[in-house]
N, C-alpha and C positions, 0 to 999 in steps of 0.2 A: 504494500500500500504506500501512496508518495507520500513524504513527508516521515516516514518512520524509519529508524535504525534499522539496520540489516539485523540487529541485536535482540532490538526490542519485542518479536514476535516468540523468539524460543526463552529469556528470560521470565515475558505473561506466562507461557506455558508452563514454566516450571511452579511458579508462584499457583494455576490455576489445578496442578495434579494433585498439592496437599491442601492449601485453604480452599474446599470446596463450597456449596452451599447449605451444607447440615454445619459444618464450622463456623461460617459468616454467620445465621442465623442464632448459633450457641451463643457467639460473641456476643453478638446485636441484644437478645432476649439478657444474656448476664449484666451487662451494662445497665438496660432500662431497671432492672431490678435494684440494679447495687445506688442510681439516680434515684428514682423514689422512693427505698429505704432509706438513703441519707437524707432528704427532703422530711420525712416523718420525723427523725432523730431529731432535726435541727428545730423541728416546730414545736417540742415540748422539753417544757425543763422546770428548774424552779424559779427562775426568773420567769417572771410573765409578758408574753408578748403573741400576737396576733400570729397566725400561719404567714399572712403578705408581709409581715414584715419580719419573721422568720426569713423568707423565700428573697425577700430583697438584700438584708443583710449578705446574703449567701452569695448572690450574684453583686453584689455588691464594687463596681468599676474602680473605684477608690483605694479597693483592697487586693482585687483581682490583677492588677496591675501595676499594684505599688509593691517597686524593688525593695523598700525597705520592710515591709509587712514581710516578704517570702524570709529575705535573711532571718527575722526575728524568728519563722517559724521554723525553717529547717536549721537554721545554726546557731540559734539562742541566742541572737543578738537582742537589745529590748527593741519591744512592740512598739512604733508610730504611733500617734492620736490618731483615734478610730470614735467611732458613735459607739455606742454603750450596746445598743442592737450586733453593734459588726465585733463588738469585743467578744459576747457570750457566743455568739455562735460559731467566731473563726478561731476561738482562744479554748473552749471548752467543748462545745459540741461537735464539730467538726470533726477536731482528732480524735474523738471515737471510734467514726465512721470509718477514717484513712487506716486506723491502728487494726477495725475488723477488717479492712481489706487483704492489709497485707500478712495477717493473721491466716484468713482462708486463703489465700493464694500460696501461703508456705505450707499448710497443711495438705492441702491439695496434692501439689507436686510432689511434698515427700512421700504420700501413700502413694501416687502413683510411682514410683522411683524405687520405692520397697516393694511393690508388687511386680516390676520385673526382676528385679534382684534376684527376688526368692521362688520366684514363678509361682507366685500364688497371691489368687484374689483376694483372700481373706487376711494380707496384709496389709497393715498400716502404718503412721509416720512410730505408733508408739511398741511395733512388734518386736524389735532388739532391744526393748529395755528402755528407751529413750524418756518416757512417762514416769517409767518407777526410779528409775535414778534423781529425773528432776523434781519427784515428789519427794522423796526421800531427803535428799538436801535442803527444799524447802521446810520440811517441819524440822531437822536439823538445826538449821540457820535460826525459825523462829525460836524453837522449846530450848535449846541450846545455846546459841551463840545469836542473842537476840542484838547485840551490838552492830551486828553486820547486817542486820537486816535493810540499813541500803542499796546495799550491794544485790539483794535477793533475785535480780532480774538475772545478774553475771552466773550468779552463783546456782541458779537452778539450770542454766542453759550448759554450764559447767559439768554439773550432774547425771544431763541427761548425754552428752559427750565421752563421760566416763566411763558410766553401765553399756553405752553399744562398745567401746573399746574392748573391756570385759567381755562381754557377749563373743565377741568378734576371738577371743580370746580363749575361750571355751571352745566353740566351734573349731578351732583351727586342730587338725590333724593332715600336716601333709597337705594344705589346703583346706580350705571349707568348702560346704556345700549346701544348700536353698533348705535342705532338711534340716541342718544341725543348727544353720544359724534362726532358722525359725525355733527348735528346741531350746538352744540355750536361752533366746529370748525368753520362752515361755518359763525359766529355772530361775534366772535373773530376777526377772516381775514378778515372780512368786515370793523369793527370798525381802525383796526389797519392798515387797506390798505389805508383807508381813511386817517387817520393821520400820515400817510407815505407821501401821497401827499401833505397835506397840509404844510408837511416841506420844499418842496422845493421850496416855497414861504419864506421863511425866510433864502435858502443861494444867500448869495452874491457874494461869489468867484465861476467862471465855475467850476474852478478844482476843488473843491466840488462836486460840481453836478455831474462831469464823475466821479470822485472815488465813490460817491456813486450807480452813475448806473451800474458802473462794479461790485461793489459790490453784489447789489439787480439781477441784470442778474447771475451774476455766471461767474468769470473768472481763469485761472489761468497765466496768465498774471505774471511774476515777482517772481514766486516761488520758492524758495529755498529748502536745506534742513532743515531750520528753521520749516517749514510747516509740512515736513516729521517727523521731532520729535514731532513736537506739537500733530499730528494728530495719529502716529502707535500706543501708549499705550495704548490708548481709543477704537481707531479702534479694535485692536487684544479684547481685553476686549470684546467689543459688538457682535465681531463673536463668540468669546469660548460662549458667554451666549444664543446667538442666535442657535449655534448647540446643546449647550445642552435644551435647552428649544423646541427642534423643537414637542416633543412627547405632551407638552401643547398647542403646536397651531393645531396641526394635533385634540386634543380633542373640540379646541374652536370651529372649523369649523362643530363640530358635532351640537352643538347647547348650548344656555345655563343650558336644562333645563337637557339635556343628561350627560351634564359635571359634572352636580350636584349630578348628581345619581348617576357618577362612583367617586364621594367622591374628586370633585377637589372645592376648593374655587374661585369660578369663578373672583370676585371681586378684591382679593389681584394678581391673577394671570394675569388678565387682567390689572392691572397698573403697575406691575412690568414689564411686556413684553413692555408695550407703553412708559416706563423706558426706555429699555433695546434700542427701536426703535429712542427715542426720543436722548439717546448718540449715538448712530450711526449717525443721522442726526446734531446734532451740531457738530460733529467731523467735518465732509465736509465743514457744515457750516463755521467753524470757520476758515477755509484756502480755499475754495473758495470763499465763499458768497453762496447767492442762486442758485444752478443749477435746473432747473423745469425737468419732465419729466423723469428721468431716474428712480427715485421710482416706478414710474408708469408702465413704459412699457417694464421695464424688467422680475419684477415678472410674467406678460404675458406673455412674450417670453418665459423663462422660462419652466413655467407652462404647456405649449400646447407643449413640449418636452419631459416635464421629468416627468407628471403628478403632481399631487396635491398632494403627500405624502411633507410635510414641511421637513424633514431630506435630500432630495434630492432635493428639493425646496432650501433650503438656501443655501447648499454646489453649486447648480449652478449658482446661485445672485450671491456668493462673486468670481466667475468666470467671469460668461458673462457681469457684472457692470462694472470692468474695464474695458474690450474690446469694451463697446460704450461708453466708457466717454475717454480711448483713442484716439479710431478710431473720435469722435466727436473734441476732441483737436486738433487732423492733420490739420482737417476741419476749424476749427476757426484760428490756425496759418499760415494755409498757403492757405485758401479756395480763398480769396480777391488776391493774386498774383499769382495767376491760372487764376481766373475769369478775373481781372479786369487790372494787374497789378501792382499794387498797395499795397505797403509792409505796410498793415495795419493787424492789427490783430483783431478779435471781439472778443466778451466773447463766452466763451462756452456754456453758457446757452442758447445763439441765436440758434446756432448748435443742441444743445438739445430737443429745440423747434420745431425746422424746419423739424428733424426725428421724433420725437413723434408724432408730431401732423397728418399725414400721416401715419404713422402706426396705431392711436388710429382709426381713420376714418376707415382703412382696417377691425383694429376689428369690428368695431360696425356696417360695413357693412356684415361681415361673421354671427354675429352670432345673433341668433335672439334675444337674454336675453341675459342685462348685469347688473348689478349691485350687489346683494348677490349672494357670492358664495356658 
């Protein structure tokens, strides 16, 4: 066609084999969701103000374009004079919204990333240990060494970095394999679930006990954009590695012995990838606590969409994982004063739960086989 590169024609096409239109539409549908969940977020709080002027606040040109507002927010410089409207929503409401995004987007990708790993569906971000380690430190940190509990974001993502080391560490004979590293997971999480419980026999203060179970559930409860700095460099980090690595997991699923033969070192590639899964998951970690559930049953959702190619597989995780860990925030913030009346808030992770686990049952009623993909 005149006017087009000689280039241009076979580059569309590469671009139109994997973003096809069940992808486009994933995209398109997760986005409007994760815009109108944050839209709701922003319109209720304790400060009082009107939805329009919630909604204006938010588009609000003054702030949306002011270099010195962005510095303030992503690298703590102090915040510009703003209207009191544009303060509550871009100062406090907002980084909820950004914090569950990039929460469901690391949860996402790391079950999906642990599910080629181990070639099994019924993996998630928390199957090597990753959960019980950062639980474990967290009631540590509090019931124990409650001085450091500044640090509690580092140090549970620390945690959960350790127990898959371990795990990874137990499995290894001569190599691991998608069996043993799922087993030791399960040996790990047991020992370490155990002595999760048994700390909470040694605190004394309640308020202990509820910051640890908001913790250990998964909340985002109080989040700032302290959270949002903590969490994007890591986060952006583990998507670039996770899109470029997706041609490695797309080979793991082939098998080990297939992988060997097209000259991949299975071993080094399979622990850098459960690396790469394992920063995704402490990221979330480290600014919500544990949320269950969204590793799991996104990749699913996903999957039964856009198919099993991983290149189009990840790129819809870091989509549709915010839009239920969103759409599950609305639900925890404002589910109780819908229901019940009652202006309380639960953790997300309840929320997360209560969807998963109704969905997991749908699957495993559809399909006849589950477990290796």
């Amino acid at each position: 066609m005149a006017g087009e590169t000689p280039d241009a024609t076979p580059v569309r096409e590469r671009w139109s084999s994997w973003f096809d239109g069940p992808l486009f539409a994933l995209c398109v549908a997760s986005v409007a969701v994760v815009v109108a969940g944050g839209l709701v977020q922003v319109s209720y709080g304790a400060f009082s103000m009107t939805v329009a002027e919630a909604w204006r606040a938010v588009f609000n040109p003054a702030v949306v374009f002011d270099r010195l507002a962005w510095e303030a927010f992503l690298f703590g410089a102090e915040v510009p004079e703003m209207s009191k409207q544009s303060l509550i929503v871009w100062n406090i409401r907002l980084p909820r919204v950004f914090v569950a995004v990039l929460v469901g987007m690391n949860l996402a990708v790391s079950g999906a990333i642990f599910q080629a790993v181990t070639r099994n569906e019924l993996a998630s971000p928390f199957i090597l240990g990753v959960s019980s380690g950062a639980g474990l430190m967290i009631l540590l940190t509090l019931v124990v060494f409650s001085g450091l509990a500044t640090f509690l974001p580092i140090i549970a993502a620390l945690g959960g970095s350790i127990a898959f080391l371990i795990v990874y560490a137990i499995a290894w004979k001569n190599g691991t394999s998608p069996v043993r590293l799922v087993l030791a997971g399960v040996i790990v999480g047991t020992v370490f679930q155990s002595l999760q419980t048994a700390m909470f026999f040694f605190a004394d203060d309640i308020g202990v006990v509820q910051s640890a179970i908001a913790w250990t559930t998964g909340s985002l409860t109080g989040t700032d954009w302290e959270q949002v700095r903590m969490a994007l460099p890591w986060s952006a980090l583990a998507m670039a590695l996770a899109l470029v690595s997706s041609r490695q997991l797309n080979v793991l699923l082939l098998g080990e012995s297939t992988a060997k033969s097209l000259g991949m070192n299975v071993e080094k590639v399979r622990f850098g990838l459960s690396g790469v899964a394992v920063l995704a998951a402490a990221a979330s970690i480290a600014v919500a606590g544990i949320v269950g559930f969204v590793g799991l049953i996104v990749p699913h959702m996903v999957r039964n969409i856009v198919g099993t190619d991983y290149k189009k597989l990840v790129v819809g995780c870091v989509f549709a994982g915010p839009a239920l860990m969103v759409g599950a925030d609305v639900g925890a913030r404002l589910g109780m004063s819908v229901l019940t009346g009652a202006d309380v808030q639960i953790p997300v992770g309840i929320v997360t739960g209560l969807v998963g686990g109704p969905y997991f049952l749908y699957l495993m009623r559809r399909q006849d086989e589950m477990g290796e993909i």
